[in-house]
Structure formats: C-alpha cells, structure tokens
N, C-alpha and C positions, 0 to 999 in steps of 0.2 A: 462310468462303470462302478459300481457299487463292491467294495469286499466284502463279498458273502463267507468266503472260507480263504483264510490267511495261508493257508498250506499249497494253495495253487501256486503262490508266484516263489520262486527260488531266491534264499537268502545265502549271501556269502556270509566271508568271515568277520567278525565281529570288527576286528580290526585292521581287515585286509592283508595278513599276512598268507602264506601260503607252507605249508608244510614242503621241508626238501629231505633227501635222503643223499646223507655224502657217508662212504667207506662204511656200508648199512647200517649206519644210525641215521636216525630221523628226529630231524629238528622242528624247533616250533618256526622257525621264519630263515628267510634267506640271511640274514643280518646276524645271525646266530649260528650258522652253520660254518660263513664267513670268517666270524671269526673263531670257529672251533679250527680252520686248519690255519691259519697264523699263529692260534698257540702251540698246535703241532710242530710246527715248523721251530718256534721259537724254545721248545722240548727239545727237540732234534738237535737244534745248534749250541746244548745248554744253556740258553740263557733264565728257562723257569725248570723246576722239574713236579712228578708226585701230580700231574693235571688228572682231574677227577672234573668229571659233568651230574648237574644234577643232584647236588651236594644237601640235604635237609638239616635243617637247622629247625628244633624245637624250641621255641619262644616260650609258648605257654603248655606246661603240660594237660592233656585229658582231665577233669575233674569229676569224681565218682563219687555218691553215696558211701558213706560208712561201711565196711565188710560187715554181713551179719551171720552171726553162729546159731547154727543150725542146731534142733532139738537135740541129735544123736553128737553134737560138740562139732560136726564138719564146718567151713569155713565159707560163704558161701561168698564172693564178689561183689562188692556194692555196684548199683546201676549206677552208667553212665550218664551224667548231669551233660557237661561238655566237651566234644572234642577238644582235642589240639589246636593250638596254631603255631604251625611251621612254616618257614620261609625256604625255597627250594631256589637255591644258587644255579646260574645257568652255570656256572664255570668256578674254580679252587685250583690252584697251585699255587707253587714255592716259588717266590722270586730271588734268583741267587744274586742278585746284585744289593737289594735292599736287606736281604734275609728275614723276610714274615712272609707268611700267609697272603695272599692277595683272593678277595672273595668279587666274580662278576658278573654284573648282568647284561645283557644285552637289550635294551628298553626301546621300543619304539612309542608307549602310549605309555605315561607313568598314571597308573589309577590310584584310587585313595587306597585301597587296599593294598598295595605296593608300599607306598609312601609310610601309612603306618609303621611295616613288617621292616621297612628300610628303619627306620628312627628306633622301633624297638632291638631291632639285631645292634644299633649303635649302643645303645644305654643299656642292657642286658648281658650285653656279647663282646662292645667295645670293638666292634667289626663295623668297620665303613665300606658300605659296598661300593664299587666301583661301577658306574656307568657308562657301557659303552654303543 
C-alpha cells in the first residue's frame, strides 16, 4: 500500500502523553498532574507555600530594530528581528524547610531544546531546575 496522502492514517502524541484534567486545570501528561496534587497536599500540610504553575521565565529578551522617528517627530517601534526565549516552569514554590525557591519540571522526554533552556536558566538565572 503505497501513501498517497499522509492525513489518512491517525497520528498520536508526539510523545505519547496524554492530556488530564484534575480540580479543572488541564495538564500536559498524567505525570504532571501527579504531581500537581502532591504539591497540593505538601501546601496543605505547610511543608512548601506561594505554588504557582506555569511560571515563565525570560532567558533572552525579543530583539527589534532601532525605534524610528517619524517625519511629524512621532515615535514609531522598531520591527521585530527575534522573539524571546522563555522557559515555562511546570511548577514554583517556596520550600520552608530549605528556605529558596524551588523551580520544577516534570520531564518525561528531555529534548535539546529543553536541555539548552535548562543550562541557560542555570547560568543566567542561577536557577537549577528540578526534575521530576
């Protein structure tokens, strides 16, 4: 059987995860949602506090062309050259035992694009992500 058109056969997920919905938020994977309510719990019984999901962190900011002034003196926005690049934390809270910040992610497949974003929040940010 010859593929004539690639749209016939159904593709899953990239990485075989699966989207869940726990207390209506919706996670990227079961593994993540997982442990969104152990840190709940671990909130509840004060051991972290201040948990935040989804947390961005800008690495490299936007870079745009030079503003240019317009005939009448207006101001006009340079064009953007490059996005950003931000690394988006599955998870952020306070660990009151340690007392910092604890920044984490839940990783089932570490890509290079990862790996980077991970080494630069280190050297930039001096933020070690935690993987869990």
């Amino acid at each position: 059987m010859a593929w004539r058109n690639f749209r016939e056969f159904p593709r899953g997920n990239k990485y075989q995860n699966h989207k869940v919905t726990v207390d209506g938020i919706t996670f990227d994977s079961k593994r993540e949602a997982s442990r969104w309510l152990e840190l709940k719990l671990l909130e509840k019984a004060g051991k972290i506090s201040n948990l935040q999901r989804q947390k961005k962190f800008v690495l490299i900011p936007a870079q745009y062309e030079p503003d240019i002034i317009g005939p009448r003196g207006g101001k006009k926005k340079g064009k953007l050259i490059e996005h950003e690049c931000a690394y988006i934390a599955d998870f952020v809270y306070w660990d009151e035992e340690k007392h910092e910040f604890e920044v984490e992610d839940t990783k089932g497949v570490r890509t290079p694009e990862y790996i980077i974003k991970r080494k630069l929040m280190l050297w930039l940010k001096g933020i070690q992500i935690i993987e869990v």
